[in-house]
Every structure is written in C-alpha cells, then in structure tokens.
Wavefront OBJ file of the C-alpha trace (Angstrom):
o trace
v 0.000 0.000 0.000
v 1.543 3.197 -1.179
v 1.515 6.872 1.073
v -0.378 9.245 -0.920
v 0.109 12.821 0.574
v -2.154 15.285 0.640
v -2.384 18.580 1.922
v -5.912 17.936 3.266
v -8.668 15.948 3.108
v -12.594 16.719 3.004
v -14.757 15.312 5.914
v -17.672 14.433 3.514
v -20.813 16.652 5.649
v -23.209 14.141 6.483
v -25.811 16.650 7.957
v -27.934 16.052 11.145
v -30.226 13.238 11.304
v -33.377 13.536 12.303
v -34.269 11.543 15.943
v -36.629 8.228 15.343
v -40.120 9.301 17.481
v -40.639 7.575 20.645
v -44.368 7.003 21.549
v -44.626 8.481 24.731
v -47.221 5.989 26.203
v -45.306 2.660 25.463
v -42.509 4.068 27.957
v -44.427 6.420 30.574
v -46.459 4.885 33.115
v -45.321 1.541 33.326
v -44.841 -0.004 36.455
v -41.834 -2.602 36.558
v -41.023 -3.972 39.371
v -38.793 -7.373 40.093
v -41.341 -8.292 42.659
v -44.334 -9.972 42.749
v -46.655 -8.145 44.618
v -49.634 -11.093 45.353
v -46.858 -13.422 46.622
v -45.447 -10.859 48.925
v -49.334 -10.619 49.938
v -49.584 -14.088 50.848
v -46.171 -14.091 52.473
v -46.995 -11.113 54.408
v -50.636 -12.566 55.558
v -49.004 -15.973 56.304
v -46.550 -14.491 58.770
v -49.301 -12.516 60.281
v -47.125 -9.098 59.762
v -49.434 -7.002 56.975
v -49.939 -4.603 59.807
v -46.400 -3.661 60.093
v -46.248 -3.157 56.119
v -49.597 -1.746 55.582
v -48.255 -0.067 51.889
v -45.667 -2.600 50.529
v -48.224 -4.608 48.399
v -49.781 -1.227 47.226
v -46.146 0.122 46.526
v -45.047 -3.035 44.546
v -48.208 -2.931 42.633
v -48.465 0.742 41.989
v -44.510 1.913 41.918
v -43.400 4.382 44.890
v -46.004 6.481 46.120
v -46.322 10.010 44.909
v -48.583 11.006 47.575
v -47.794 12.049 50.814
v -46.011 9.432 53.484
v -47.516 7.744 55.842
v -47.747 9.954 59.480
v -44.375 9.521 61.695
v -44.980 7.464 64.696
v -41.354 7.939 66.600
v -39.256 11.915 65.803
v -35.758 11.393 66.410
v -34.835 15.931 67.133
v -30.844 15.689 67.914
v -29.902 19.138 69.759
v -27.072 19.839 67.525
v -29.754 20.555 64.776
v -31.215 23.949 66.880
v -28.191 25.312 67.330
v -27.005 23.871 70.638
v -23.434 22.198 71.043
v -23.355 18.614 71.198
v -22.417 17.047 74.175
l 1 2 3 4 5 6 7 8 9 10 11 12 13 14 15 16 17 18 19 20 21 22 23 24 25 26 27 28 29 30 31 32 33 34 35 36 37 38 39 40 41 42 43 44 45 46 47 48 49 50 51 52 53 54 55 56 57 58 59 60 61 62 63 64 65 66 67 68 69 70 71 72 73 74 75 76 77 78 79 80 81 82 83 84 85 86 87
C-alpha cells in the first residue's frame, strides 16, 4: 500500500439526522417492578405481619407512592440541629 500525501482531506458533511419518534405511552407509566406483589401478599398474611407493612403490596403494585407518606410514629430531634453544642 503506497503513502499518498495530501495537503488535506474533506470530511464528507453528512448533515444532522433527524431523531426516530418515541411514543410516549409505550414508555411512561409503566410499572416494573422485580417483585411480585400477590406473593409478597400471601407471604406477608401468612406471617401474620401485613400490619407492620400496611403499603408494601400497594407500593409493589403501583410503583413508589407520589402522595404524601404515611404519618411519623417515633421523631428522632438531635440538639445539635437547633443550634445547641453537642455534648
């Protein structure tokens, strides 16, 4: 293969492509979730703990809630976050 010098070379212009269109509701508003919400149902209702996860089943089957949280039961305030030294 023989060197062929040159004192440039052309970048052929290609142009922009246009992007391919995405149809928004085969991508928004899917939940996916590894988990399968009915078994953790049963699981939960066999061990006689759905009280202590009253929203899991609802938050595997419906994504994370948007809404508001449930109500704190317990407030953890350390004094160091109003201004007074730590001890």
């Amino acid at each position: 293969m023989t060197n062929t010098p040159a004192h440039c070379a052309v970048t052929p212009n290609m142009g922009p492509r246009a992007a391919p269109a995405i149809d928004l509701s085969n991508i928004l508003y899917k939940v996916i979730t590894p988990y399968n919400a009915q078994a953790w149902l049963l699981a939960l209702a066999e061990a006689d703990i759905t009280h202590s996860y009253p929203n899991l089943v609802h938050d595997l089957t419906h994504s994370s809630p948007i809404s508001n949280p449930p109500s704190y039961i317990h407030f953890l305030a350390l004094k160091c976050f109003f201004g007074e030294p730590a001890s």
